[in-house]
N, C-alpha and C positions, 0 to 999 in steps of 0.2 A: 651518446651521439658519436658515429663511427667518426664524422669530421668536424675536430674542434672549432677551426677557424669558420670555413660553413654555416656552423650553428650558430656562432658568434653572430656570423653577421644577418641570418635569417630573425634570429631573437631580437636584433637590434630594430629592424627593419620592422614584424609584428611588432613591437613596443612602439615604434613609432606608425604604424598603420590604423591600430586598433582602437575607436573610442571609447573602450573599457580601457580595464586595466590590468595586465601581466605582472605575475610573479614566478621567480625562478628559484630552485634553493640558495638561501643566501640571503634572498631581498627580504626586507620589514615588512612583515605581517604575511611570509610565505608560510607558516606552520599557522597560523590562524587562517589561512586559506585553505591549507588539506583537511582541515578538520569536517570531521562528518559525526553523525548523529552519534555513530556507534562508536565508541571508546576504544573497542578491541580491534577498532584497524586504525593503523599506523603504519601509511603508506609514502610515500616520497614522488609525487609529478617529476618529471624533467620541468613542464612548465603547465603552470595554470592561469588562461583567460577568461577573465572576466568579463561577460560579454554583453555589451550596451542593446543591441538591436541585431537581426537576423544576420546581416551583412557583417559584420563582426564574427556570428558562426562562421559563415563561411569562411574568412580569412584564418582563422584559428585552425581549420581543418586542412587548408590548403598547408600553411605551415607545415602540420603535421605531417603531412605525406610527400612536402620538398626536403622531410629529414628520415621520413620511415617512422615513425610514431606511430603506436596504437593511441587508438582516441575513449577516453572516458566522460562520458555524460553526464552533469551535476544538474539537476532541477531543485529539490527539496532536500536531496543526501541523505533521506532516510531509510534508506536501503540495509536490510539489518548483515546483507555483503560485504555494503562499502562501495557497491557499483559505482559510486561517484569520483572514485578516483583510484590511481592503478600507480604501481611501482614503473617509473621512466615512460609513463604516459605522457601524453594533453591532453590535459582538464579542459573540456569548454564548458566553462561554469554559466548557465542561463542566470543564476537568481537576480540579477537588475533586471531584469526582462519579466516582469510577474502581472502586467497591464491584462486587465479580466474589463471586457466587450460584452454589456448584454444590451441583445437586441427581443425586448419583451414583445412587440408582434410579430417576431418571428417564432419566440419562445425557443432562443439557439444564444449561444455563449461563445465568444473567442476567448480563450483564456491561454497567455504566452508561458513560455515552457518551462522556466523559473517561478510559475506561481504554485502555491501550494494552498493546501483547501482552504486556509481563513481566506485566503484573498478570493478563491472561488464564491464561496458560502455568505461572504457579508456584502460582495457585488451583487448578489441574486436575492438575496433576502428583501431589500426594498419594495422588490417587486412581486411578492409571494411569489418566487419560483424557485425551483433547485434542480438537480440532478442527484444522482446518485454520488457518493462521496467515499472515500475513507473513511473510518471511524476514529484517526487524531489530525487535528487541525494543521499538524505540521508538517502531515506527508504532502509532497511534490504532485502536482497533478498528473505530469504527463506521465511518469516511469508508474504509477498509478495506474492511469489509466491502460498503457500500452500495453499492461499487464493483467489485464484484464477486470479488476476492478469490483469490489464489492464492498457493503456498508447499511449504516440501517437503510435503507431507501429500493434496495434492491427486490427486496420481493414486490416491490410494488413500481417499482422504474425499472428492472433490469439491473444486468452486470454495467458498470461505467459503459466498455466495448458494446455494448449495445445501444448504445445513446451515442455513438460517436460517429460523426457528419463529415468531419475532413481532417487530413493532416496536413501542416507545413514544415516541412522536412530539409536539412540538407544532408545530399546524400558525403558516401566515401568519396567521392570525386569531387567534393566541393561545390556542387551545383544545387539550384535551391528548387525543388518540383514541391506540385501538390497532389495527394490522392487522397481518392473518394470516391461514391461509384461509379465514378463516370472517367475520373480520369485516374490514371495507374489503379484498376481498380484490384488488380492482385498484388500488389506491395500493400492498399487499401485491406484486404483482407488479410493480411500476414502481421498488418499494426493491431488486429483485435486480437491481442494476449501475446505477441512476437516480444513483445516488448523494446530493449533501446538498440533490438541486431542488426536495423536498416538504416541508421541515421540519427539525428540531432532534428528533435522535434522542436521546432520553435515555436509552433504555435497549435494550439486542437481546437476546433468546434463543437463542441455540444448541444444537444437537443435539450431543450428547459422542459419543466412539469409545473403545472399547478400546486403549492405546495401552502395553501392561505393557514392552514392550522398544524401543529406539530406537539405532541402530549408524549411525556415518559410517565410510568411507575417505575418510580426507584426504591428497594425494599435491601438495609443490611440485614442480614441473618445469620446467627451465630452456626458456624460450619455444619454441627451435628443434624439439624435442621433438611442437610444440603440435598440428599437423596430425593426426600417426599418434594422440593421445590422444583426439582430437575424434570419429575414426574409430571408434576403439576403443568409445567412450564411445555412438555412436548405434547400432553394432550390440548392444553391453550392452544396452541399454534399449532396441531394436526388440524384443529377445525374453528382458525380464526380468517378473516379473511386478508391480503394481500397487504394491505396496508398496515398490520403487526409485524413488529418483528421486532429486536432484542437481544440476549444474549443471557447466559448462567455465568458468574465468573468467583473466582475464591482469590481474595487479594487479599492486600494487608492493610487495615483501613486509613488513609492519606487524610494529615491536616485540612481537613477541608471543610468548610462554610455544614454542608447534609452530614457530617459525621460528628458523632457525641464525644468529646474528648477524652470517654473512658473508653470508646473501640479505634482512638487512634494508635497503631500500631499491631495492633490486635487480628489476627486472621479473620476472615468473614467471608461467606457465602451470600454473593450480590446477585441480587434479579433486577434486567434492566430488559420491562418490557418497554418499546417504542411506538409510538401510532402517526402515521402522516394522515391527522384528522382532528375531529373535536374532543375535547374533555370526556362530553358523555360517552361517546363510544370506548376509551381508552377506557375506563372506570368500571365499565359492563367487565369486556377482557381483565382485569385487574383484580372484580372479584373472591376468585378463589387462591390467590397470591394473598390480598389484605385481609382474609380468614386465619391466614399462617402466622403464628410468632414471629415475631422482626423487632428489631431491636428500634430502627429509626426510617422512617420511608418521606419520599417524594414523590407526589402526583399532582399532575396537573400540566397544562402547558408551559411549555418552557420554548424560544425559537429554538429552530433544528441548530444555527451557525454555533450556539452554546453548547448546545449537544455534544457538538459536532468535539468542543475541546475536553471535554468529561476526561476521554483514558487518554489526556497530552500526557507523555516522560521530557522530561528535560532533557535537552543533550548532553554529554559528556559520560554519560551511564554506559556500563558492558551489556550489550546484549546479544541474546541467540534462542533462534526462535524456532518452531516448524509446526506442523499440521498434520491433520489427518481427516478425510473427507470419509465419512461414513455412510453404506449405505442402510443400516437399521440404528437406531436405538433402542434395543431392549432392554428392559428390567439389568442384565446381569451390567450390558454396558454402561449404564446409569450411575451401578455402585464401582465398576472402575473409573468411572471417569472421577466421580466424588471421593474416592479413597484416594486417587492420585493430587487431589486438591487440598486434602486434609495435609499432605506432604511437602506442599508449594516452602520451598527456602526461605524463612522469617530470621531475620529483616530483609529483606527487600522490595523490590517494586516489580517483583514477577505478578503476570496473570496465567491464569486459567482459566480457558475460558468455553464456552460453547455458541454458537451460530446457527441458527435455524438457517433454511434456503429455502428451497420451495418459491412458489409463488411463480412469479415474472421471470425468475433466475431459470428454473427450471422451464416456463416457455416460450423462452428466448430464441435467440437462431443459434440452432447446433452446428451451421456450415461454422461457424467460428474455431478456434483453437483453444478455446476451453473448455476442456473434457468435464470437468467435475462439477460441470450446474446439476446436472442430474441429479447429486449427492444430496439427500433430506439435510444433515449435519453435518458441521465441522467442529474440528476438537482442535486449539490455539494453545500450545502451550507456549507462552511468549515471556524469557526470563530476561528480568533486569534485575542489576545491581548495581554495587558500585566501588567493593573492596576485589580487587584481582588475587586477593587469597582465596575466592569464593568460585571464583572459574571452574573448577572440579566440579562441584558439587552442583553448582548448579545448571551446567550443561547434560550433566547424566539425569537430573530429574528430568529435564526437557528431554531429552532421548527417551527416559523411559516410558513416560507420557503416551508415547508414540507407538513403541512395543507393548505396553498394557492393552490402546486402543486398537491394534492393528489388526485383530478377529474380526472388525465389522466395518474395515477399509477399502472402498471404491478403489485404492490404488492410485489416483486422482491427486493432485497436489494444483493448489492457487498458490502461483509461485511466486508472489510480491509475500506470500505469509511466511516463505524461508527463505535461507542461506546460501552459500554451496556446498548443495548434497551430491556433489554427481551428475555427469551426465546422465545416467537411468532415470533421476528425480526429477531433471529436466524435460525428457521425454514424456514423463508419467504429465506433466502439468501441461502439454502442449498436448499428447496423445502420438501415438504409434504415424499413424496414416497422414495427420496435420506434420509430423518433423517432415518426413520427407518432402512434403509441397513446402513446407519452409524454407529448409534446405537449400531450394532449387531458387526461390526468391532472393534468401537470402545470397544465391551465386550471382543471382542478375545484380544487386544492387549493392554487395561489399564481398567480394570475389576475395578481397584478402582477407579479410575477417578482420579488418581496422577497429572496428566496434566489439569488440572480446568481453569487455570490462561488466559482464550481464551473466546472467541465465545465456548462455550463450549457444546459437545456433552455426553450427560448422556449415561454409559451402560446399555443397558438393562436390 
């Protein structure tokens, strides 16, 4: 801070203004305040508010801009960046603000910007409804959503951005608007995949779905297996309908309740077909999966908000993650994708994984800023560990991950699935033609580029 005393008395002032609560380095429970999901950032705020209600954003931003502060966004923190918090930043930490609004005859959800999917998924569940979701319980809704959003529900609800009705926003300037399409409806369109470049989302609206029954097949299978299932698994979902969907993934099998205590720790090639429906439909699809050798499987219904925590990591874990949006999977892609699974880092708690789309994803509204619904597939290689002697090794398997698949790549990147690759990588997830209109939005509504702390979009 160029002015000591200034700052003093500005800090003094937010600490006594804010019905949250601030921390600055120094104060008890400031290093439990920067922590974020991912282990491997280790960043230092100038100061972090913790922010009770919208009004609280605001003043937290105001702060920051009577001292020249870039502002960093905290919703859920599971940002595998670290977007949550920035070296000599303000944190405006939402998570006491996680209060989830469902209004089931409207079949629409206010859900405030510190909530993150359990608080989504077990407000909406009472009511047979859902949305579209992430696939761990613990990510953040909003940096989620703004991001454009996808999970099992999407081939058959859409990308999150597609189910989203409004945003409450406060801008760089400290002033608190709404868009949607009616009012700011081009800042409205630049929040579907823009992500946190316009503002501090306090609150989103969602459109609900009918969501009364929800069925997995779950099937471990010993790796060797993994080829003929991946096969299995793309011709199921070339010709299942909308309401399937799933994933292939090769992990290392985790203490848990569905695993035989002779495959914990043990590599395994997992099939998790999903269905938003009944039993029997799921079982039909499931089929030629429960023909296959498997060591231990799970069918049947289970609620989706359960589902929803299946691949939770714990925080404190190192991760690094990235993607690759494919436009075929052939035979040969098949066995790179399963030779680089055979390869996944043991011990750890990496995945591998694969992602159908299709469906609803793909016919969605393309005016949005998400190039890569088009993409039949995605390829996750998403590494966790937890010894920092492991860092080498297992960022270069995730790297290679990328370059084995990258013959049968859209070029396309869903950019909540990486890190910072780059402006190029950023572009590729927004698309060519959408940065520029960003761009231009982004000048109207944070001209300095306050909000950096992101996938981030320069003003023009």
């Amino acid at each position: 801070m160029a002015f000591p005393s200034k700052a003093r008395t500005a800090l003094a002032a937010l600490r006594e203004d804010l019905v949250g609560d601030v921390f600055a380095p120094g104060d008890p429970g400031y290093d439990e305040a920067r922590a974020v999901f991912n282990a491997m950032i280790d960043r230092r705020p100038a100061v972090i508010a913790q922010c009770a209600d919208a009004a609280d954003a605001v003043r937290a931003v105001r702060f920051a801009r009577e001292l020249d502060l870039p502002v960093a966004v905290r919703g859920g923190g599971h940002s595998v960046a670290g977007s949550a918090v920035g070296d000599g930043a303000l944190v405006v930490d939402l998570r006491r603000m996680h209060r989830v609004t469902v209004d089931p005859a409207a079949e629409a959800v206010r859900i405030e910007g510190g909530a993150t999917m359990s608080h989504l998924d077990r407000a909406t569940q009472p009511y047979a409804l859902a949305t579209t979701g992430g696939r761990a319980s613990t990510t953040g809704v909003g940096g989620f959503v703004l991001g454009g959003g996808t999970g099992w529900l999407d081939r058959v609800f859409g990308l999150a951005v597609d189910n989203l009705l409004g945003v409450e926003l406060v801008t760089a300037d400290g002033e608190r608007v709404h868009a949607n399409d009616d009012e700011n409806p081009e800042l409205f369109w630049a929040l579907h995949g823009g992500g946190g470049n316009f503002g501090v989302a306090t609150a989103l609206t969602l459109e609900l779905h009918e969501l009364p029954e929800f069925c997995i097949a779950l099937l471990l299978c010993l790796p060797r297996f993994g080829p003929q299932l991946v096969r299995i698994f793309r011709e199921v979902l070339r010709a299942a309908p909308d309401e399937a969907s799933g994933g292939v993934l090769y992990a290392v099998g985790p203490p848990a309740d569905f695993v035989p205590p002779e495959l914990v720790g043990r590599l395994l090639c997992v099939v998790l077909l999903t269905y938003a429906g009944g039993e029997e439909g799921l079982r039909k699809l499931a089929e030629p999966f429960l023909a296959q050798p498997h060591e231990a499987q799970v069918v049947g219904a289970v609620p989706y908000a359960d589902v929803q925590c299946m691949l939770d990591s714990p925080a404190g874990l190192r991760n690094y993650w990235s993607a690759e949006h494919l436009s075929a999977l052939p035979d040969e892609a098949v066995d790179v994708f399963c030779a680089r699974g055979d390869g996944v880092p043991v011990p750890s708690g990496t995945l591998h994984v694969l992602f159908p789309q299709g469906g609803a994803v793909a016919a969605g509204p393309h005016a949005y800023p998400v190039p890569y619904r088009d993409a039949p597939w995605v390829v996750h290689p998403f590494g966790i560990w937890a010894d920092p002697a492991d860092d080498e090794r297992c960022i270069a398997w995730v790297r290679d991950v990328r370059t084995a698949v990258r013959p049968w790549s859209t070029g396309d990147v869903y950019l909540n699935f990486i890190g910072d690759e780059g402006p190029e990588r950023v572009r590729a997830g927004l698309g060519a033609g959408n940065t520029l209109r960003l761009e231009k939005v982004k000048r109207r509504w944070d001209p300095d580029n306050v909000f950096r702390f992101n996938h981030n979009i320069r003003p023009v």
